[in-house]
VMD Tcl script that draws the C-alpha trace (Angstrom):
set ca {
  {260.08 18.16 6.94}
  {263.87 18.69 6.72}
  {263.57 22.75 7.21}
  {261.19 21.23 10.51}
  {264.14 18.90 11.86}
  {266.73 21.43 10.95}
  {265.12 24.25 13.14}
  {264.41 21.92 16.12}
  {267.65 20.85 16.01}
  {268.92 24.69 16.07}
  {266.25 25.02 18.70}
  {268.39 21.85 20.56}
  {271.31 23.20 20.29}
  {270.67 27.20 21.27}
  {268.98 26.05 24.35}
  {272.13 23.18 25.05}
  {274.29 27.14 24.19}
  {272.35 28.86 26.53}
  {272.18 25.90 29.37}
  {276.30 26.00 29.18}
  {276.66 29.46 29.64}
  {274.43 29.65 32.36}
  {276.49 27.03 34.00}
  {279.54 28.85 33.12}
  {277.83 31.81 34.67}
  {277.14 30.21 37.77}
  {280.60 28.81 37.84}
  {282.48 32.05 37.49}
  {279.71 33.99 39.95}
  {281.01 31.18 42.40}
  {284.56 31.15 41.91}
  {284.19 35.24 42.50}
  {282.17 35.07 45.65}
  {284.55 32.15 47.22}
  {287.63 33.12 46.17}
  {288.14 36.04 48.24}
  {286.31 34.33 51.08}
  {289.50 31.94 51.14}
  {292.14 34.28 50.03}
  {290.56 36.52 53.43}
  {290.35 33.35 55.78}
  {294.10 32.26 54.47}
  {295.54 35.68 54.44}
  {293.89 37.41 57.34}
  {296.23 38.77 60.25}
  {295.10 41.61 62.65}
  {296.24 45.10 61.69}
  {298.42 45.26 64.93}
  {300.29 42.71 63.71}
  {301.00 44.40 59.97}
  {303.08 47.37 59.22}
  {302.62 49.15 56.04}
  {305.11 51.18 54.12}
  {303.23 54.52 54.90}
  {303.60 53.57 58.53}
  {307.04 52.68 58.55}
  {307.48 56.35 56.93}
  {305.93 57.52 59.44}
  {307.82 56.13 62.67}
  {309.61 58.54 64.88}
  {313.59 58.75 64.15}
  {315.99 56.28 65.10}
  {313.51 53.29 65.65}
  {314.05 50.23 63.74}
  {311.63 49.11 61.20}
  {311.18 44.98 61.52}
  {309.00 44.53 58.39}
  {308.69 40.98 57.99}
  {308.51 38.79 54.87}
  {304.87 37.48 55.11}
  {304.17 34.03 53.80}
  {300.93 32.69 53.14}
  {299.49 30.76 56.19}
  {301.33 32.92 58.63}
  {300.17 34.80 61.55}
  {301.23 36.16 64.62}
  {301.75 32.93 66.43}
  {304.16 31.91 63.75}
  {307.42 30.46 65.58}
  {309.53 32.81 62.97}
  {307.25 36.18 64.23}
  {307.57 35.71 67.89}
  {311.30 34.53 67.99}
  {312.12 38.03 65.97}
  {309.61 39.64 68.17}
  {311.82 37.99 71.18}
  {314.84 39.06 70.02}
  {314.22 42.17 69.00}
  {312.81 43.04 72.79}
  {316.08 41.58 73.93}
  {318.31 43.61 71.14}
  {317.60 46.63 73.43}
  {317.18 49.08 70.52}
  {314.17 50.80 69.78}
  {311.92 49.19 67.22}
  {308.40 48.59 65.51}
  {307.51 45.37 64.06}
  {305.03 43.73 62.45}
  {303.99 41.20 58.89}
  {303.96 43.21 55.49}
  {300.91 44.59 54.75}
  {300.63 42.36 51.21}
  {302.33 38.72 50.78}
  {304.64 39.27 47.53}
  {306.99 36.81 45.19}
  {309.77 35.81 47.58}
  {311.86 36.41 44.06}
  {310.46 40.29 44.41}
  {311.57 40.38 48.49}
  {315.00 39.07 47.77}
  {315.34 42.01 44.82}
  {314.09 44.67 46.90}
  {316.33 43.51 49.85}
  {319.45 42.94 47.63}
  {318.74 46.78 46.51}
  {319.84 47.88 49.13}
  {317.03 50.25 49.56}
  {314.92 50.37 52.83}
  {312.31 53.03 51.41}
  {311.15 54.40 47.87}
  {309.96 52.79 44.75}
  {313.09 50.37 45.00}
  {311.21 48.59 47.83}
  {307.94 49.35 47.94}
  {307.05 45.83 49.96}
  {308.56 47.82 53.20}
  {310.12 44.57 53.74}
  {313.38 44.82 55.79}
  {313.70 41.54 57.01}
  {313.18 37.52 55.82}
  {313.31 33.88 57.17}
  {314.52 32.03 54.55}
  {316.47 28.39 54.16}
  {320.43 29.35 53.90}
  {321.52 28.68 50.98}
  {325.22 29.97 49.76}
  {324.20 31.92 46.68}
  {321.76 33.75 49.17}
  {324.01 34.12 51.41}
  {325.97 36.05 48.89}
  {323.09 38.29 47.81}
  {321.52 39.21 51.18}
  {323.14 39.97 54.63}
  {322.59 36.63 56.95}
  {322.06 36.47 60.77}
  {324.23 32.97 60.95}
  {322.06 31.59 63.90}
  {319.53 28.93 62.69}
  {316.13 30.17 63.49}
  {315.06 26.64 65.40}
  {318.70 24.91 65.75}
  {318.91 22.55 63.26}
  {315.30 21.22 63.61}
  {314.57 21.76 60.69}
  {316.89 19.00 59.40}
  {315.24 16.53 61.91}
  {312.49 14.64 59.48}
  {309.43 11.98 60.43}
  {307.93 10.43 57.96}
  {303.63 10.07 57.01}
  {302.92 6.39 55.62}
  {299.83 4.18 55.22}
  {299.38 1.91 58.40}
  {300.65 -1.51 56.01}
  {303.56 -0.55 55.44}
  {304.65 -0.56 58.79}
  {306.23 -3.77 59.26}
  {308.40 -2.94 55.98}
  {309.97 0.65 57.78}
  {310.21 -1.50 60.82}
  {313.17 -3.58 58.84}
  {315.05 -0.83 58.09}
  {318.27 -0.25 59.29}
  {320.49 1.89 57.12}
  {321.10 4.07 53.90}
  {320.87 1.12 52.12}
  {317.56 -0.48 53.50}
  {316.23 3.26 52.72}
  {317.16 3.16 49.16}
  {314.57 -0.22 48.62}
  {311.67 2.03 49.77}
  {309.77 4.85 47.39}
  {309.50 8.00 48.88}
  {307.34 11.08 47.96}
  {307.81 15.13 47.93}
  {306.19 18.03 46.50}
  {307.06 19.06 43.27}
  {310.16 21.39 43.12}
  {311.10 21.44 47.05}
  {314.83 21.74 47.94}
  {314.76 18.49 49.90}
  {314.35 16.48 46.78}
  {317.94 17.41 45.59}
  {319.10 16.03 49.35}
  {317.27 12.80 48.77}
  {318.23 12.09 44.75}
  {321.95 12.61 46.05}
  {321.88 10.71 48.85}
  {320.26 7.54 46.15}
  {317.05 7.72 47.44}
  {314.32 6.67 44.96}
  {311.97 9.81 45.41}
  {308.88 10.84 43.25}
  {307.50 14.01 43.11}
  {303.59 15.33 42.36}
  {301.71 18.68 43.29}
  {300.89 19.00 46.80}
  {297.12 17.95 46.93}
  {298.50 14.03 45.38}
  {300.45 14.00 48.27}
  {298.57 12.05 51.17}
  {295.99 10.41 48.17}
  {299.15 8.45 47.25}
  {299.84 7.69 50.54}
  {296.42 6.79 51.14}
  {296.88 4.19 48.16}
  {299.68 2.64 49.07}
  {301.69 3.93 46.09}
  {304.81 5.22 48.08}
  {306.30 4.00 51.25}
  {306.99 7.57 53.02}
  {306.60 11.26 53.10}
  {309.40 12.82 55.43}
  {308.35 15.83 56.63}
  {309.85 17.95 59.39}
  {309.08 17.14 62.72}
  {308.19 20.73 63.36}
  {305.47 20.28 60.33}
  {303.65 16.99 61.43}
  {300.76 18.63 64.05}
  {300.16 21.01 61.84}
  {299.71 18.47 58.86}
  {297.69 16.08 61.48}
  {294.27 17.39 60.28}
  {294.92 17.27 56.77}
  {295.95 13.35 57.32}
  {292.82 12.48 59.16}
  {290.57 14.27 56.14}
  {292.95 12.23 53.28}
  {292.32 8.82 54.76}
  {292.33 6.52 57.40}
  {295.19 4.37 56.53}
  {297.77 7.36 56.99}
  {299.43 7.49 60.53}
  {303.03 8.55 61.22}
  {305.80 5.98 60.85}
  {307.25 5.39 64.79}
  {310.33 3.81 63.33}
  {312.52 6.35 61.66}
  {314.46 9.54 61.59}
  {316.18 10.74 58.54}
  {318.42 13.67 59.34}
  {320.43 16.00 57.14}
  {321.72 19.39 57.90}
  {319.01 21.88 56.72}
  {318.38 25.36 58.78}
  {317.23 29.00 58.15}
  {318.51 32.67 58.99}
  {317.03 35.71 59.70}
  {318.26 37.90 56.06}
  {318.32 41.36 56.12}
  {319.48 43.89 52.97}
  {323.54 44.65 52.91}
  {322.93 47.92 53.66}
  {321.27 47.29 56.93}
  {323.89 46.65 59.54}
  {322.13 47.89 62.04}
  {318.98 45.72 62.26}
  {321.75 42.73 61.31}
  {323.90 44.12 64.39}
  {320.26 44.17 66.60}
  {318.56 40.72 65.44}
  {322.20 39.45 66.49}
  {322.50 40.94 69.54}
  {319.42 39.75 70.94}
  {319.20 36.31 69.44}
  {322.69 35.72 71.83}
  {320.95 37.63 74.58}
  {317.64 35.15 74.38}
  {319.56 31.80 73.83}
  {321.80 32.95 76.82}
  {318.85 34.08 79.23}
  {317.13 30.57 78.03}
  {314.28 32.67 76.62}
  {314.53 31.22 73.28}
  {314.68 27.14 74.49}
  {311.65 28.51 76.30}
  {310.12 29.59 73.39}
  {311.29 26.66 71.37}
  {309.79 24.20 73.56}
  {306.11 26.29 73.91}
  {305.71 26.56 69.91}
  {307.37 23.53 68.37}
  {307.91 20.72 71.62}
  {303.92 20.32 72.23}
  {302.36 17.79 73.89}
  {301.16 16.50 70.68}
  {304.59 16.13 69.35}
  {306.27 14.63 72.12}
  {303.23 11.97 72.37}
  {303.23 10.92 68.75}
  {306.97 11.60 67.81}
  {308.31 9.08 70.13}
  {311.67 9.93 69.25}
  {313.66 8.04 71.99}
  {312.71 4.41 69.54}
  {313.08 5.70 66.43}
  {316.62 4.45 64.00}
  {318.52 7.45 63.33}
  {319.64 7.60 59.26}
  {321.42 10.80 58.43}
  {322.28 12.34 54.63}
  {324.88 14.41 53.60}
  {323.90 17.84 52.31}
  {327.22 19.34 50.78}
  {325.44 22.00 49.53}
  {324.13 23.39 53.07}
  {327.02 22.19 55.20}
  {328.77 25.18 53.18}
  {325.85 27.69 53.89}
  {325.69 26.74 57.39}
  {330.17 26.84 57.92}
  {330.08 29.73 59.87}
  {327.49 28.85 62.43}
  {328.77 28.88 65.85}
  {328.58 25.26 67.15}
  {327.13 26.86 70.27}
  {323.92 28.18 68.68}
  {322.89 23.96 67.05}
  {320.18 22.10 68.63}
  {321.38 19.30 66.78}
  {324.84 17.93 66.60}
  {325.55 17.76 62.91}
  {328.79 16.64 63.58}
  {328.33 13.38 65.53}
  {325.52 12.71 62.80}
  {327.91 13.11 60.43}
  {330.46 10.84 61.49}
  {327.69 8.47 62.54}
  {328.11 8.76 66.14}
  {324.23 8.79 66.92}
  {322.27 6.09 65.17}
  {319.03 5.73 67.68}
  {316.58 8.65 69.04}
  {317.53 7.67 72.41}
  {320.94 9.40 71.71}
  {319.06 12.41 70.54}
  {317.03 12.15 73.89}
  {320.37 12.52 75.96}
  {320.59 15.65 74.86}
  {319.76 18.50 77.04}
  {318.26 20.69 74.31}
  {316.22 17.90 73.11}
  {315.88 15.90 76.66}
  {312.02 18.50 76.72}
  {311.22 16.71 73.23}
  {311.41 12.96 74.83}
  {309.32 13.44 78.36}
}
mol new
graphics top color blue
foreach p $ca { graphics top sphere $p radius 0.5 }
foreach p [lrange $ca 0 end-1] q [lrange $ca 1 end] { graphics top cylinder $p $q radius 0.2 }
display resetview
């Protein structure tokens, strides 16, 4: 009887063996076959829009190579791609542009572009140019354009919050209301730094916690950029219906990104200069500005003109961004700074933000 229970019982548990690893089977079959189906759907960008290291070999003398860093999510109506592809039309040099063929470490671009070396095993991304926050130890490392890619808008930051806690972000006024709330961030993004010095009680989780939280009323608000919110608008009606966008405030602090190219490329610096003047000048690039980040859909649910201006120091970037001509800011970080502007409608009187408030 006991060598009868003891064989059913091996019987049990090779068929419970051979039930997992089926499952495990079918698990890792799945994982295969979807896998690349998202890595395609997330990473695909039409080959006239990429250009490989064998074809930047292969480009006739004297033109330009305007490899640029590729970031996941990206395509070709990216505000980043078309403002280089604008400027480099206006930089009246000869040129051929287009993503990198692969998306690679930003840690590995930043090496290969601090090489020094535009071809060979050095830099075998084919990379020759990246839009990255400033930042003064990069600023050290790589060779800067100092014109902020979208003016300071960067810097300019709405905030995601579950529909009862509106009357609480109605009552606040200043710095100090600000510090009473809890806000939320991604784990490890720069702006947390700006918000722990500036007081603000700020927790952090992995990016998929992010609007769940929100959803259950465990934080007051998410800033995000105000170029990010229609782009995050989707997202917030699949995480829940108690997320909308908070209509009552604007936290500001100086935050922007260059155009970096390797030290030993002055002359794609010297071009990507050139015609970023040539663009703001011609009003090409407000044009452009307005199409891709001034929708309809921002202007509608933005509502700027109401909203109570709070600004935060950033020590930190206001030394990155020092040499930026005050001509080439959207947003006037100085009357921020000295508290000058306190309500949207300011903002509004602006004429390079007057498009965002119609």
């Amino acid at each position: 009887m006991l060598s009868n229970r003891l064989s059913a019982r091996s019987k049990q548990g090779a068929k419970a063996l051979t039930t997992t690893l089926i499952s495990i089977l079918i698990l890792l079959l799945g994982a295969l076959i979807v896998q690349p189906r998202l890595g395609q759907r997330r990473l695909f960008i039409d080959d006239r829009h990429v250009l490989t290291p064998v074809e930047v070999e292969a480009l006739p003398a004297g033109t330009l190579p305007v490899v640029l860093d590729r970031r996941l999510g990206q395509t070709e109506t990216s505000f980043a791609y078309r403002l280089l592809q604008l400027v480099m039309e206006r930089s009246g040099e000869p040129y051929a542009i287009g993503f990198s063929s692969e998306v690679f470490p930003q840690d590995e671009v930043m090496n290969a572009l601090a090489s020094g070396l535009q071809k060979g095993d050095h830099n075998s991304t084919g990379i020759t140019v990246g839009a990255y926050g400033a930042g003064v130890q990069l600023n050290r490392r790589l060779r800067p354009i100092r014109i902020p890619i979208s003016g300071g808008l960067l810097g300019l930051r709405a905030g995601w919050t579950n529909a009862s806690q509106q009357p609480l972000l109605a009552e606040v006024r200043d710095l100090k209301d600000l510090r009473q709330l809890l806000l939320i961030q991604g784990l490890g993004w720069s702006d947390v730094e700006i918000l722990d010095a500036a007081g603000l009680r700020t927790y952090t989780t992995a990016p998929h916690y992010l609007f769940r939280l929100l959803e259950n009323q465990r934080v007051q608000l998410f800033p995000r950029g105000i170029a990010e919110l229609e782009g995050e608008s989707q997202e917030v009606h699949r995480s829940g219906r108690e997320i909308v966008l908070d209509p009552h405030l604007l936290v500001t602090y100086p935050f922007a990104g260059f155009f970096y190219v390797s030290p030993a490329n002055p002359r794609l610096a010297k071009a990507i200069e050139t015609g970023f003047e040539r663009a703001i000048a011609d009003g090409s690039y407000q044009a452009l500005l307005e199409e891709v980040i001034f929708t309809p859909w921002l202007r509608r649910h933005l509502k700027l003109r109401d909203r109570q201006v709070i600004h935060l120091r950033n020590p930190e970037a206001a030394l990155a961004l020092a040499d930026v001509d005050p001509r080439h800011w959207i947003v006037p970080w100085r009357a921020l700074d000295q508290k000058q502007i306190t309500r949207g409608s300011q903002l509004c009187a602006l004429p390079r933000l007057r498009e965002l408030c119609l």
